[in-house]
C-alpha positions as CSV (number, residue, x, y, z in Angstrom):
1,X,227.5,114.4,-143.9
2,X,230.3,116.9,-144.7
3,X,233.6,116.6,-146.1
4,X,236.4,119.4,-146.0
5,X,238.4,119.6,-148.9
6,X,241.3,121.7,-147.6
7,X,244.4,120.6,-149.0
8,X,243.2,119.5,-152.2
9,X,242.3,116.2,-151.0
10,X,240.7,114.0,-153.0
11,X,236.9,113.3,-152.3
12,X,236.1,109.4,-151.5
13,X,235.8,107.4,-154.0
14,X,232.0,107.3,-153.9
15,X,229.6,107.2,-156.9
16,X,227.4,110.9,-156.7
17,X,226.4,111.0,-159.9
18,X,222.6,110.8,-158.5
19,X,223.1,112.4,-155.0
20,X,222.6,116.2,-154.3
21,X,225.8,118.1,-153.6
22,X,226.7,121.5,-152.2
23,X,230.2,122.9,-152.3
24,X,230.4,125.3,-149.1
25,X,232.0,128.3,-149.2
26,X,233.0,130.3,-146.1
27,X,232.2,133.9,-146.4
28,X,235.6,136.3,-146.1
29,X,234.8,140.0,-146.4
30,X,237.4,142.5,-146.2
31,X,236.8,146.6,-146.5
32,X,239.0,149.2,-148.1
33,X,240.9,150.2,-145.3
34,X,241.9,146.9,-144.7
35,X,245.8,146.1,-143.2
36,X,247.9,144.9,-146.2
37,X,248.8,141.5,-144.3
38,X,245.2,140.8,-144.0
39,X,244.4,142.0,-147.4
40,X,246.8,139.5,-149.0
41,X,245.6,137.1,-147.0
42,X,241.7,137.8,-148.5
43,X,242.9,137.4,-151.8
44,X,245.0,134.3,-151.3
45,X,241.8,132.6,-150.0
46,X,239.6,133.8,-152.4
47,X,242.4,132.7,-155.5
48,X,242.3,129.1,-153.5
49,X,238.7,128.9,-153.1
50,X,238.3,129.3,-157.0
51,X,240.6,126.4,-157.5
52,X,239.2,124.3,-154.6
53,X,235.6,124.9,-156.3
54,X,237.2,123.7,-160.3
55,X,238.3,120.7,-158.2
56,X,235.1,119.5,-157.0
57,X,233.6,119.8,-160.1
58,X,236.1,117.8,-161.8
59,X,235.5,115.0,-159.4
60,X,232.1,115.4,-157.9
61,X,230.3,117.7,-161.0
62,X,229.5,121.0,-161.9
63,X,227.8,123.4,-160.4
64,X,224.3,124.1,-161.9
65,X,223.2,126.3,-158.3
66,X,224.7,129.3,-156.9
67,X,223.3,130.2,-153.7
68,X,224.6,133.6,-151.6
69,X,222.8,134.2,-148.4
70,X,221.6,137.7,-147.3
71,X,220.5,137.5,-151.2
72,X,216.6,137.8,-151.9
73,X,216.6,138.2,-155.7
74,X,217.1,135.5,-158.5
75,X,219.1,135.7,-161.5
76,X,221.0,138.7,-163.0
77,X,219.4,141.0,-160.2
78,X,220.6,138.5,-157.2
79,X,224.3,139.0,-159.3
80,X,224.7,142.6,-158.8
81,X,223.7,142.3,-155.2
82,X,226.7,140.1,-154.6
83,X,228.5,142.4,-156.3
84,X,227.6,145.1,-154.1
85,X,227.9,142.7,-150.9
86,X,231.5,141.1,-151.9
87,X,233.3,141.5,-155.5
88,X,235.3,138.2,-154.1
89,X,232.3,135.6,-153.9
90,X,230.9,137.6,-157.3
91,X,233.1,137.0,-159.0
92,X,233.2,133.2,-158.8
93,X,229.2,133.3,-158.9
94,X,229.7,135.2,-162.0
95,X,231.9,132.7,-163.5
96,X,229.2,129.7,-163.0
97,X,226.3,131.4,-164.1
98,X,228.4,132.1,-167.3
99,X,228.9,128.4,-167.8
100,X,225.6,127.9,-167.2
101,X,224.4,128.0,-163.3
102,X,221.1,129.4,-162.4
103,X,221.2,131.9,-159.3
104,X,219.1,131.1,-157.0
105,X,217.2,133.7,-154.6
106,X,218.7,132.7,-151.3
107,X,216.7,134.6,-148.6
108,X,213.3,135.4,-148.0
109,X,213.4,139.6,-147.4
110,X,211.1,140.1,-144.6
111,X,213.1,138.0,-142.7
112,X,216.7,138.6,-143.4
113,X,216.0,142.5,-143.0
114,X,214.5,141.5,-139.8
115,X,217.4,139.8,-138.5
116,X,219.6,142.7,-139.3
117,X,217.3,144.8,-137.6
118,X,217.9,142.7,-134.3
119,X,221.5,142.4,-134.9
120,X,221.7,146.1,-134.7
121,X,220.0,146.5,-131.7
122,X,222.0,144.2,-129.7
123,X,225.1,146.2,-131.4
124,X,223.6,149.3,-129.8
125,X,223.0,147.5,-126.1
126,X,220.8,147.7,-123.2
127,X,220.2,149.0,-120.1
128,X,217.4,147.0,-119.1
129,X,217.8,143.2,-119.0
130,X,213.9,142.3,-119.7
131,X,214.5,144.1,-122.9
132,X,217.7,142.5,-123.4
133,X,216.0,139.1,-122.7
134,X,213.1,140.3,-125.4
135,X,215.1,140.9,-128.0
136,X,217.2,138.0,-127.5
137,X,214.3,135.9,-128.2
138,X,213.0,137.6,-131.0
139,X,216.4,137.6,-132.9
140,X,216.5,134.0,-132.1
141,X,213.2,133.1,-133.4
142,X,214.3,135.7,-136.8
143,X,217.5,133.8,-137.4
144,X,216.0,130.2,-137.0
145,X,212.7,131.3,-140.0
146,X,215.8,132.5,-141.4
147,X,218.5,129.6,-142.3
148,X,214.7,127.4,-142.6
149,X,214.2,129.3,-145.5
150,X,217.5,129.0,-146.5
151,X,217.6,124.9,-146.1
152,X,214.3,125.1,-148.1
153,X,215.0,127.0,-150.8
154,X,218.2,124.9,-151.6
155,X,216.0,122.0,-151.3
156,X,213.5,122.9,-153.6
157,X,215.7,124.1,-156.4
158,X,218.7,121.7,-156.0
159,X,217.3,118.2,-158.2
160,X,219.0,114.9,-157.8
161,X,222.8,114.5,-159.5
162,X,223.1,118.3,-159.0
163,X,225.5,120.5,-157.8
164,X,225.5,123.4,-155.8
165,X,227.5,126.2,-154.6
166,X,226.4,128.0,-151.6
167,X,228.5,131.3,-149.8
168,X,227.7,131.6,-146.3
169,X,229.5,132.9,-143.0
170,X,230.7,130.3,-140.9
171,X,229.0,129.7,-137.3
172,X,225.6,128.9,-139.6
173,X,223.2,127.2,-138.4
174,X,221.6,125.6,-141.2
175,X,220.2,122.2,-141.2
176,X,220.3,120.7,-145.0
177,X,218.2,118.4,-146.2
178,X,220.2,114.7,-145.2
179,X,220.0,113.6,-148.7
180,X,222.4,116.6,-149.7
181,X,226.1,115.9,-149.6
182,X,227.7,118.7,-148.3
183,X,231.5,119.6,-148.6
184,X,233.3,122.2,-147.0
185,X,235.8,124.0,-149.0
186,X,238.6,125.2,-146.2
187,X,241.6,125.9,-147.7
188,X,244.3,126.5,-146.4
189,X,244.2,130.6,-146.5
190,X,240.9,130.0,-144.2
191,X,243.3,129.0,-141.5
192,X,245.7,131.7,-141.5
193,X,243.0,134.1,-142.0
194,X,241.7,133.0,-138.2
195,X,245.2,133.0,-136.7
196,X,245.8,136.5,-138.2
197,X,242.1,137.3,-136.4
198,X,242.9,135.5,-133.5
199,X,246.6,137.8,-133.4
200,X,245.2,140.9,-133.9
201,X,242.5,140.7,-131.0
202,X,245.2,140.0,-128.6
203,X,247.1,143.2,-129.6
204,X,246.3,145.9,-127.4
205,X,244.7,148.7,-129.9
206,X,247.3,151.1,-129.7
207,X,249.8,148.5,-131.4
208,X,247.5,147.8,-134.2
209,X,248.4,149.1,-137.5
């Protein structure tokens, strides 16, 4: 079951106290070069994500798991990999490990860095469609051992009455375990944030700033 909170809405009035929970967060990245209008956009979301997040907790508990995927290591080591990957999602993992959340290592190596792999092969393209077809498969195959490992390792660290905090991009396919409650935190920046995307693709490129 998942529940968006994207407006601040209350959760149901439900008792958790013994279920597993796991607050969502959609992955936003933005570069340096980035458009100011986007830009303020990324930091509006990010701003209402952290309050989202302090909301949940208030009603639902407090997060004693941080999960970040494309994240292998554990601990202060998985920290400064998220710092390196997004300063945004950092530094609200930062924040709960200081109040006392444990970091969990995500991602299994082999297999992220294996699905990158793929991902940049299809980038690159192909002029023959049996190899196309080949590496379809294998990248397939890579990303499914991939959010397994994912579902698992939340599973295995995430006890009952607990809370956790995973940041993920959306379109994941991830199957959690059904005894985890999950809810999505979609606030209201998330939306603009797709209608600005969904604007700037229309533009032809010569009009884009």
């Amino acid at each position: 079951m998942s529940a968006t909170l994207g407006k601040m809405e209350k959760p149901e009035a439900k008792d958790f106290t013994s279920k597993r929970k796991l607050y969502l967060v959609p992955l936003i990245f933005s570069g340096k070069d980035a458009p100011p209008d986007y830009h303020e956009k990324f930091t509006r979301y990010w701003a209402e994500v952290s309050q989202h997040i302090a909301n949940l907790e208030e009603k639902l508990g407090k997060v004693s798991h941080v999960y970040h995927e494309v994240v292998y290591q554990a601990g202060e080591e998985g920290l400064k990999a998220v710092e390196k990957l997004n300063p945004a999602s950092h530094r609200i993992a930062k924040e709960k490990t200081g109040n006392g959340a444990v970091f969990e290592a995500t991602e299994q190596r082999e297999v992220a860095e294996e699905c990158m792999d793929w991902e940049r092969f299809i980038l690159i393209g192909f002029l023959s469609q049996k190899v196309a077809d080949l590496v379809s498969e294998l990248y397939t195959d890579a990303v499914r051992k991939r959010y397994e490992h994912i579902a698992r390792a939340i599973d295995q660290t995430l006890k009952g009455g607990e809370s956790g905090l995973l940041f993920i991009r959306e379109g994941h396919m991830v199957q959690f375990p059904r005894d985890i409650e999950v809810f999505s935190v979609a606030p209201p920046a998330l939306d603009d944030i797709h209608r600005w995307q969904r604007e700037r693709a229309a533009k032809p490129q010569e009009d884009r700033p």
